[in-house]
C-alpha positions as CSV (number, residue, x, y, z in Angstrom):
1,X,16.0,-16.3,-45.7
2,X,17.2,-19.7,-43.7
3,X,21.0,-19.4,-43.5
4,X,21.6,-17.1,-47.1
5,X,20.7,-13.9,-46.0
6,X,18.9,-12.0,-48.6
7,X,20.9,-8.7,-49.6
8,X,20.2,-5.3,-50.9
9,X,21.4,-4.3,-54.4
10,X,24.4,-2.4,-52.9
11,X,25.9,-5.2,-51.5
12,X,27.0,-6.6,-54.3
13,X,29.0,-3.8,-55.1
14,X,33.3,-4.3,-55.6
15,X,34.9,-7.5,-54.9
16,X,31.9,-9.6,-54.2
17,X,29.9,-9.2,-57.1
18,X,32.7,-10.2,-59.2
19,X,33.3,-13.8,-57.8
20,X,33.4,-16.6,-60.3
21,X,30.4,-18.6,-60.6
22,X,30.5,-22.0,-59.4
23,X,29.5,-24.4,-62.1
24,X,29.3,-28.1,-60.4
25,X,28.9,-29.3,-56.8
26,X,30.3,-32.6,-56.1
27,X,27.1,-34.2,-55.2
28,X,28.1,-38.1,-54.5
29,X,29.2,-39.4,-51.6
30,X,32.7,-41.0,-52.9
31,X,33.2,-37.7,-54.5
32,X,33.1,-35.6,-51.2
33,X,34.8,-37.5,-49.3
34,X,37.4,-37.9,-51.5
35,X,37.7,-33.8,-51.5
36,X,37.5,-33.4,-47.9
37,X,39.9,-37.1,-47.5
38,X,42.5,-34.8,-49.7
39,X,42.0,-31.6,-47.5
40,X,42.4,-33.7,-44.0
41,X,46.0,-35.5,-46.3
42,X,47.1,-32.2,-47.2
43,X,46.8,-31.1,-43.3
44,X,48.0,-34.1,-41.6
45,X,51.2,-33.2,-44.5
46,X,51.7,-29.6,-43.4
47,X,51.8,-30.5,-40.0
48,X,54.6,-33.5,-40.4
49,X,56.4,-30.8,-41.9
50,X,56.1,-28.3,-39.1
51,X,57.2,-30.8,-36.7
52,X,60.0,-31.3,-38.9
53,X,60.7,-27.8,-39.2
54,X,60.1,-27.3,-35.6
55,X,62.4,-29.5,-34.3
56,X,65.4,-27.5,-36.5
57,X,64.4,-24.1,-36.0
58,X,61.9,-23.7,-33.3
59,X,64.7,-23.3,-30.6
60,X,62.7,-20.6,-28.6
61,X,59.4,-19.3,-28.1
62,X,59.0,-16.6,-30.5
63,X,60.5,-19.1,-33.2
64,X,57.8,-21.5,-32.1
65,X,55.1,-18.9,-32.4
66,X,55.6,-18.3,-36.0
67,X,56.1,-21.6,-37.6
68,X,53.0,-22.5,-35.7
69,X,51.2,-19.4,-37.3
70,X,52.8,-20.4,-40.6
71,X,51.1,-23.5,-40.0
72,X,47.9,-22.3,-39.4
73,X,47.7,-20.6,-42.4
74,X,48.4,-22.8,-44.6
75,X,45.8,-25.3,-43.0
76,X,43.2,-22.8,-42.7
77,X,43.8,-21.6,-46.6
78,X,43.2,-26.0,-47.8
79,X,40.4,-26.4,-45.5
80,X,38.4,-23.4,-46.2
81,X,39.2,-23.7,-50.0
82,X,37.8,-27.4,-50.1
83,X,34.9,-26.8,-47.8
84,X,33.9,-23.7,-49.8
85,X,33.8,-25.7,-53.3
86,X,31.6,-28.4,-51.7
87,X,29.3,-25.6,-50.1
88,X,26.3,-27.8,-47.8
89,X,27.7,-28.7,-44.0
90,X,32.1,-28.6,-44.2
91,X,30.7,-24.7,-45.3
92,X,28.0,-24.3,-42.9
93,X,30.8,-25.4,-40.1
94,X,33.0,-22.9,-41.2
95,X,30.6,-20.1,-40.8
96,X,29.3,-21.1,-37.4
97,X,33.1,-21.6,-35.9
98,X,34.1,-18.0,-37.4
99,X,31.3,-16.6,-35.1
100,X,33.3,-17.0,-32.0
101,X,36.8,-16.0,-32.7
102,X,37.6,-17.6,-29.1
103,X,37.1,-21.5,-30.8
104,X,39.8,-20.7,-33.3
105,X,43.6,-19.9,-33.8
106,X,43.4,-16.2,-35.9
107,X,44.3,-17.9,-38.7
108,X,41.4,-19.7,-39.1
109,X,39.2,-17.0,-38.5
110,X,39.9,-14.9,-40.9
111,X,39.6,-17.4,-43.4
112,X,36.4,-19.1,-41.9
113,X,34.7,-15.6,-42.2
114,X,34.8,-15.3,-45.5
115,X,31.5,-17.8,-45.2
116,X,30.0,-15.5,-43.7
117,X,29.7,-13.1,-47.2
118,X,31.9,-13.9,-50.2
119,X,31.3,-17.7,-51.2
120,X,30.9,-18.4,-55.1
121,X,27.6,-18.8,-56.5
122,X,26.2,-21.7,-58.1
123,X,25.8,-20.9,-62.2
124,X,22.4,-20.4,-63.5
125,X,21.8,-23.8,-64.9
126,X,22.0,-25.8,-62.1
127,X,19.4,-23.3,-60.2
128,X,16.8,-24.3,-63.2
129,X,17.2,-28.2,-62.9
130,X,16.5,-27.5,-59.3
131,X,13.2,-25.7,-59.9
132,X,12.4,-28.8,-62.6
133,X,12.5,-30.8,-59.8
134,X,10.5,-29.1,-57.4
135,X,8.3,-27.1,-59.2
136,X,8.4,-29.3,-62.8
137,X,8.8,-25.7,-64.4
138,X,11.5,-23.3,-65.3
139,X,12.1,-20.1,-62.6
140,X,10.7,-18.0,-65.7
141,X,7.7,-20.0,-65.7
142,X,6.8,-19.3,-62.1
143,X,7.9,-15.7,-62.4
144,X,7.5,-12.7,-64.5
145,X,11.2,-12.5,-64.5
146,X,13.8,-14.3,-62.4
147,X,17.5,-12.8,-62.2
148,X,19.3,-16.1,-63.1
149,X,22.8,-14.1,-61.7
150,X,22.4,-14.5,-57.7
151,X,22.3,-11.4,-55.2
152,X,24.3,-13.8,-52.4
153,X,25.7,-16.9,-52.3
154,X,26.8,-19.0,-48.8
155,X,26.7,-22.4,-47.3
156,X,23.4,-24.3,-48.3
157,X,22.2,-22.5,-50.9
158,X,21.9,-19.0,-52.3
159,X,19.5,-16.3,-52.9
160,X,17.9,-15.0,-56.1
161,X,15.9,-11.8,-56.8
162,X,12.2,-12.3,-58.6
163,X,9.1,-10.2,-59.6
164,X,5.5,-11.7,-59.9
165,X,2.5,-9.4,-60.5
166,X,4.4,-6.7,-59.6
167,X,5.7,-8.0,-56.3
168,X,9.3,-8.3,-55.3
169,X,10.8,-11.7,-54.3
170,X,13.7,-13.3,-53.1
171,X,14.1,-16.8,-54.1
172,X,16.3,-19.1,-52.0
173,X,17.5,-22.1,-53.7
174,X,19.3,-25.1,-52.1
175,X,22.0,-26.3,-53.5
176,X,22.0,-29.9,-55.3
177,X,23.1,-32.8,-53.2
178,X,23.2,-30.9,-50.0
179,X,21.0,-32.7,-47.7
180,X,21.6,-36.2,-49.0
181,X,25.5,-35.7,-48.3
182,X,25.1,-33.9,-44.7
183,X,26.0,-36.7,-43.1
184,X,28.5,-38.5,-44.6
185,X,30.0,-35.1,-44.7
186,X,29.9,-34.1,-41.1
187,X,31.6,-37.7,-40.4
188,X,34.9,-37.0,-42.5
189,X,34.7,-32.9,-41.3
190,X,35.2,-34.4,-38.1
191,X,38.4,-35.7,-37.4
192,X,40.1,-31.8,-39.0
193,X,37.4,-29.6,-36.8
194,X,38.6,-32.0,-34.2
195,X,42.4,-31.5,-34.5
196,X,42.2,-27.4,-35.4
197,X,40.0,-27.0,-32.0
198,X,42.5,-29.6,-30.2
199,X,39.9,-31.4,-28.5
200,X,39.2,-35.4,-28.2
201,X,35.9,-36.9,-30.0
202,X,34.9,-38.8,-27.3
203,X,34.5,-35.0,-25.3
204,X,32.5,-33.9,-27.6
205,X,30.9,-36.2,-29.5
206,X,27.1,-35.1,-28.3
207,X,27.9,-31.2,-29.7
208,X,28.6,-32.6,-32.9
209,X,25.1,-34.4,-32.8
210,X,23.2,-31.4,-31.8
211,X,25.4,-29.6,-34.8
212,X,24.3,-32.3,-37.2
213,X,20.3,-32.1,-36.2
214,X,20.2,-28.2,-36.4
215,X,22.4,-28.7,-39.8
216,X,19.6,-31.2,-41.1
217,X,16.6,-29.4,-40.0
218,X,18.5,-26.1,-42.4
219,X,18.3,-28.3,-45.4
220,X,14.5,-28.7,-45.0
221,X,13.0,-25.9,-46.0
222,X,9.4,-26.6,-45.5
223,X,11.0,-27.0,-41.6
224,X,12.5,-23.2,-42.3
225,X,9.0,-21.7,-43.4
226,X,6.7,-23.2,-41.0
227,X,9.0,-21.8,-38.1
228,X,9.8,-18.5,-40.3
229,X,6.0,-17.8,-40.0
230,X,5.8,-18.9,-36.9
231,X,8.1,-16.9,-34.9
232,X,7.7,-13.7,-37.4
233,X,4.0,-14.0,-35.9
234,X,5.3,-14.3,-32.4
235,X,7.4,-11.2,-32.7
236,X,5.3,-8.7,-34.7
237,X,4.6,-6.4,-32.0
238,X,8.8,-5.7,-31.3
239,X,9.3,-2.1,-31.8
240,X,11.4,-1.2,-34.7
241,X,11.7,-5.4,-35.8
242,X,10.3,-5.7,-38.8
243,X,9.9,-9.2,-41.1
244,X,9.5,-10.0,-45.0
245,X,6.4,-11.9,-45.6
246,X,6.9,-15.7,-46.6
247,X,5.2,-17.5,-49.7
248,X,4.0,-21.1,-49.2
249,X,2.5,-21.0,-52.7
250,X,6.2,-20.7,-54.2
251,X,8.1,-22.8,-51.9
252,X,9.2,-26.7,-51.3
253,X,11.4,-28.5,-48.9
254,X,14.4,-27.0,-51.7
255,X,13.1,-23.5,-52.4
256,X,11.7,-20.5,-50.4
257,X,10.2,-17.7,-51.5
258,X,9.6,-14.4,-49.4
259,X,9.6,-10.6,-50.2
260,X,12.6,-9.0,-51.0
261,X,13.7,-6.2,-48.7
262,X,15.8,-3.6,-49.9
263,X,18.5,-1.9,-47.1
264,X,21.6,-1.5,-45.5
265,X,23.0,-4.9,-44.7
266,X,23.8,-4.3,-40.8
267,X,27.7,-4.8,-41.2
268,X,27.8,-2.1,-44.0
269,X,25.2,0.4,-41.2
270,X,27.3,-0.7,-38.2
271,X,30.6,0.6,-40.1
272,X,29.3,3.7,-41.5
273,X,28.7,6.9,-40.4
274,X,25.5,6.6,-38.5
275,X,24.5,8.6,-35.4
276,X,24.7,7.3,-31.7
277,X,20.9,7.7,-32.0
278,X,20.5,5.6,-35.0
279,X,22.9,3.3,-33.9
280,X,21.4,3.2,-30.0
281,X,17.9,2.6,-32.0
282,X,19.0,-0.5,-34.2
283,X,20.8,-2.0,-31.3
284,X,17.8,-2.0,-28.6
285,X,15.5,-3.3,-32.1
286,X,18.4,-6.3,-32.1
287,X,18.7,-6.3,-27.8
288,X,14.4,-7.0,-27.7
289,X,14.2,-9.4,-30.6
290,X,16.9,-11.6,-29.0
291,X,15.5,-10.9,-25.2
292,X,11.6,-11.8,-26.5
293,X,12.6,-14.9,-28.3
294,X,15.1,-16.7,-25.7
295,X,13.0,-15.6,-22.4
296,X,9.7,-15.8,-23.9
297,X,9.4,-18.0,-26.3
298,X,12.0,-20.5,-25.6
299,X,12.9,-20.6,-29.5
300,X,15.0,-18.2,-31.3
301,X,17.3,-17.0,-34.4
302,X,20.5,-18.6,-33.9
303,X,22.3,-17.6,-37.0
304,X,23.6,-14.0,-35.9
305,X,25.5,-13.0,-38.2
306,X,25.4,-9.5,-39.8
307,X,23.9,-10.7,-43.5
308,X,20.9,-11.7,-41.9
309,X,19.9,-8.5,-41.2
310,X,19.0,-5.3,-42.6
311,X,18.4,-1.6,-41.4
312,X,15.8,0.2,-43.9
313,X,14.0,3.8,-42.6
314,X,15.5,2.9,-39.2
315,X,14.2,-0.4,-38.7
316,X,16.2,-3.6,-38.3
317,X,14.8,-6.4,-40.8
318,X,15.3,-10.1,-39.9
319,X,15.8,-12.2,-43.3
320,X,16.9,-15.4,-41.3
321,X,15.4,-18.1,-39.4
322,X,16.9,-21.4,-40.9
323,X,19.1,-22.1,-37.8
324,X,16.8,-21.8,-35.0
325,X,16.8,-23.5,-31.5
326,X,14.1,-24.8,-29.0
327,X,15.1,-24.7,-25.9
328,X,12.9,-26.7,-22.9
329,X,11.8,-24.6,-19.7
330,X,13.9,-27.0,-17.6
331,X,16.9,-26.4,-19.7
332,X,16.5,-22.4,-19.9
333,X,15.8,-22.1,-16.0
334,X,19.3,-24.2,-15.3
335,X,21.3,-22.1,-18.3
336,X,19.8,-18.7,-17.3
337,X,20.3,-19.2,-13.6
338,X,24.2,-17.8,-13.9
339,X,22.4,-14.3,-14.0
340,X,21.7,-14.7,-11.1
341,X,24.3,-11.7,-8.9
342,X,24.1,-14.2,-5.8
343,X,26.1,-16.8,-7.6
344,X,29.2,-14.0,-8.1
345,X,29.5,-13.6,-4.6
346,X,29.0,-17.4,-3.3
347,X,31.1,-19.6,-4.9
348,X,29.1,-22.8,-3.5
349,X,25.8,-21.3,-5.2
350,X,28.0,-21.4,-8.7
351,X,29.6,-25.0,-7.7
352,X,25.9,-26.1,-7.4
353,X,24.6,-24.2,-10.5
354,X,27.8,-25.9,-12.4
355,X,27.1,-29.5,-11.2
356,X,23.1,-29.0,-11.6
357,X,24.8,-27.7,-16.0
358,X,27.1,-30.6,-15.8
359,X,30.2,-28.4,-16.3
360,X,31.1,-29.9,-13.1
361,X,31.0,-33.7,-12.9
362,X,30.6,-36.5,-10.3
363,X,34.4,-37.9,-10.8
364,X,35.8,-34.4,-10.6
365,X,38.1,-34.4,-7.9
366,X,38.6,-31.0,-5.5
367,X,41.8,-29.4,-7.9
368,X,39.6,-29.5,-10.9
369,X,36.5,-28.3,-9.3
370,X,38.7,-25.3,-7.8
371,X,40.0,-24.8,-11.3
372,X,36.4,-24.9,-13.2
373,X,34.9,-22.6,-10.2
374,X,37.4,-19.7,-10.9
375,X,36.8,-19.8,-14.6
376,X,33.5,-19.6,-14.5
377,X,33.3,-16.8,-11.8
378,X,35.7,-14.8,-14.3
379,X,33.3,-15.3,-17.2
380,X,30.0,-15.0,-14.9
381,X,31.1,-11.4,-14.2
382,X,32.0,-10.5,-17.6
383,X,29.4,-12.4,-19.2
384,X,26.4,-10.7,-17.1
385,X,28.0,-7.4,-16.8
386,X,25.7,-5.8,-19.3
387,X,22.6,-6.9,-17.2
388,X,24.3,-5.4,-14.1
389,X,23.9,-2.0,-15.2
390,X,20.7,-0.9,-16.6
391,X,22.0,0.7,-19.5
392,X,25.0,-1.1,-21.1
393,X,27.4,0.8,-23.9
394,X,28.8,-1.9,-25.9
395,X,30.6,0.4,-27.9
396,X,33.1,0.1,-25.2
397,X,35.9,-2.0,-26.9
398,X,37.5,-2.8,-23.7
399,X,34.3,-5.1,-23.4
400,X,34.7,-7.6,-26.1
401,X,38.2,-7.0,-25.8
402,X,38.2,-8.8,-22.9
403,X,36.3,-11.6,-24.0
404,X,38.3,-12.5,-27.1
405,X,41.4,-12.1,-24.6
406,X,40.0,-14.7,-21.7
407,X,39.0,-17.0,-25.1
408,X,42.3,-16.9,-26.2
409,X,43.7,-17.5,-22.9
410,X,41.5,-20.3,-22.3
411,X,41.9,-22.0,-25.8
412,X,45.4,-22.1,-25.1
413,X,45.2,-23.9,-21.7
414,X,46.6,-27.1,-21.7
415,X,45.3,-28.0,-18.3
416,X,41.4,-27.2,-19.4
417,X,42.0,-28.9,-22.5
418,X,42.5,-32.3,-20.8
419,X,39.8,-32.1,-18.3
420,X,37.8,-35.2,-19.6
421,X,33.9,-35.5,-20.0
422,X,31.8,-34.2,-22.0
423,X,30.7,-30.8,-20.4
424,X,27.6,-29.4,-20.1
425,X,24.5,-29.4,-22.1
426,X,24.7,-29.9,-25.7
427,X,22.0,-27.3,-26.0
428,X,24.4,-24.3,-24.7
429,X,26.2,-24.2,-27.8
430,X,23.1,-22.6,-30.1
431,X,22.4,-20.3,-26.5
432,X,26.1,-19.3,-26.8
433,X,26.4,-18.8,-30.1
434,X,23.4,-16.5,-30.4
435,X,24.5,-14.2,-27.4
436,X,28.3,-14.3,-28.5
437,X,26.9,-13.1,-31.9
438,X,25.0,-10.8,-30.2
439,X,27.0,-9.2,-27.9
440,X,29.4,-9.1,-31.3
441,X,26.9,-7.6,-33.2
442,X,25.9,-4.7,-31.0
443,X,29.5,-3.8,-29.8
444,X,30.3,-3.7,-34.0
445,X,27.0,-1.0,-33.7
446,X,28.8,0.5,-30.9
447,X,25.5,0.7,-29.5
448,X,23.8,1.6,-26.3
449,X,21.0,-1.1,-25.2
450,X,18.9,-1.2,-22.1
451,X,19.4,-4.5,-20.7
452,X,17.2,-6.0,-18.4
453,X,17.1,-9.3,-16.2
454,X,14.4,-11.8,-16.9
455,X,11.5,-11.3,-14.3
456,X,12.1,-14.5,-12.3
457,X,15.5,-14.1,-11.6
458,X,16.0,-11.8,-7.9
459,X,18.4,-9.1,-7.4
């Protein structure tokens, strides 16, 4: 169910079930920006005062290190606070930037994950105008009955549970204003996402429109079924992938209907006490789904986070395909070459790979070039490791381990941080983010996947 996973009954249990409905949505323009004006104030404050406070008591390093902590926190606590109240993109942000702790200081993503599971549902009434609109009738005129308390709230809308003639549903409902304020939104968002990543807009300017277009293509849900059934279709025969059927009859551009699925959300499976069997089994299920959408079909799921699936009689269920990403076959053949073992042992093959990407640009000059070579060559071979060895055990925590430490490293580089250009495709960042999430995903599953290369690539 797009990007508001559908969740079983049990997840609603303890701390979760108990958050405070949301009763309004500031839905006009002046409104928002006014919110999201105060939050960028309130952080362009906090860090005046941290210079301030800097300058008197950040004498040496690990004095320096915590007020810059302290300032995080506080930042992260008033941005995620306002973004979460105005739900729609600032929220949808948050939750793709908390995928990859390597974009953020730790601050941030522990508080950006919370968009991931735990973000206030809107109250009943404001569901039923929705449904006036859409459908000119109530929910309980469409439905036998129609829980009017929702099973999961998140970023652009939230999910209700709903029984017709006997069938289960679950109803996803988009919150009001959302799509008419994307923009506008995104445009003040900016300037903070800009300042807590500390990179320059002009560097990155065609990211944030490839952001925006997969953002506005969530908010149409008519967009969200036609590619739901479309790629469910296309991946039917996936061993142990199952899908819920989806219901054009009860759905518009603001509501979707499909079955509701009862199982184990895969965060709640992943940290239990499953065997390595059961474990190995939902991970390969996860491994193929990704493998057959990216290399085959050159459009996949690129919302990978945990609420979007499910594990039920030792199947995983995919809920999700609002965020998904068409790739072309030129692009794919240029992204996928880096599996390629030849480039980890010639370092022109990479250089040419790189320029062919655009990591590496014409007015590079040789120091840069060296110094882009020899970070890629360190994240080729750790990267492509699992598809080095046949059978790859992600449960090894030295793995990701070693990726959030390079990503840290990196983040903190002041020399790659003012390399200027704007580097590499905008359509890597929906290919990264669904294999960062995956290789996330299935070392949280401590799971054991065969991984193979794609056919056309030699050994």
């Amino acid at each position: 169910m797009g990007s508001d996973p559908v969740k079983n009954s049990g997840s609603l249990k303890g701390t979760k079930s108990e958050k405070k409905e949301q009763e309004t949505i500031r839905s006009g323009a002046v409104g928002r920006m006014a919110a999201l004006g105060g939050a960028g104030a309130r952080v362009g404050v906090n860090y005046l005062k941290h210079y301030g406070r800097a300058m008197v008591g950040g004498k040496d390093e690990p004095s320096r290190r915590r007020l810059r902590e302290e300032l995080d926190a506080k930042n992260a606590e008033t941005v995620y606070d306002t973004f979460s109240k105005l739900k729609g993109g600032p929220l949808k942000l948050a939750q793709m930037l908390s995928i990859d702790k390597n974009l953020l200081p730790a601050a941030y993503a522990r508080q950006f994950a919370q968009a991931q599971s735990s973000v206030p549902p809107l109250s009943y009434p404001l569901v039923a105008q929705t449904f006036r609109r859409e459908f000119g009738k109530a929910p309980e005129e469409l439905f036998d009955h129609f829980e009017k308390k929702a099973s999961h709230g998140a970023s652009i809308g939230q999910v209700h549970r709903a029984r017709r003639k006997g069938r289960e549903y679950a109803v996803k409902v988009q919150y009001p204003g959302v799509a008419r304020s994307l923009k506008s939104d995104l445009a003040v968002v900016k300037p903070i996402a800009l300042r807590i990543l500390g990179l320059r807009e002009a560097d990155v300017d065609s990211y944030f429109r490839e952001v925006e277009t997969r953002l506005l293509e969530e908010t149409d849900y008519r967009h969200e079924l036609e590619r739901s059934v479309e790629l469910t279709a296309a991946s039917a025969h996936l061993k142990g992938v199952r899908f819920p059927t989806y219901h054009p009859e009860l759905s518009t551009g603001r509501i979707l209907s499909s079955d509701w699925i009862d199982g184990m959300p895969l965060d709640r499976f992943a940290d239990g006490e499953e065997t390595q069997r059961e474990r190995d089994r939902i991970g390969q299920a996860l491994w193929d789904f990704y493998a057959h959408q990216v290399h085959d079909l050159l459009v996949f799921h690129a919302d990978p986070h945990p609420g979007n699936f499910l594990v039920k009689e030792g199947e995983l269920w995919v809920l999700d395909f609002g965020c998904t990403k068409k790739i072309s076959r030129e692009f794919y053949r240029k992204q996928f070459r880096f599996l390629d073992p030849r480039l980890e042992r010639d370092p022109e093959l990479l250089r040419e790979a790189l320029r062919d990407l655009d990591v590496i640009l014409p007015d590079d000059g040789a120091e840069q070039i060296e110094a882009i070579t020899s970070l890629c060559m360190i994240w080729l071979e750790l990267l492509a490791r699992p598809f080095r060895e046949g059978t790859f055990d992600f449960g090894d925590p030295a793995f990701l381990k070693s990726i959030y430490d390079l990503g840290e490293e990196n983040r903190k580089a002041d020399h790659l941080r003012t390399m200027r250009g704007q580097r590499g495709s905008p359509d890597t960042i929906y290919v990264n983010r669904a294999f960062f999430g995956l290789y996330s995903l299935l070392g949280r599953l401590r799971a054991r996947v065969k991984v193979e290369l794609p056919s056309w690539i030699s050994t």
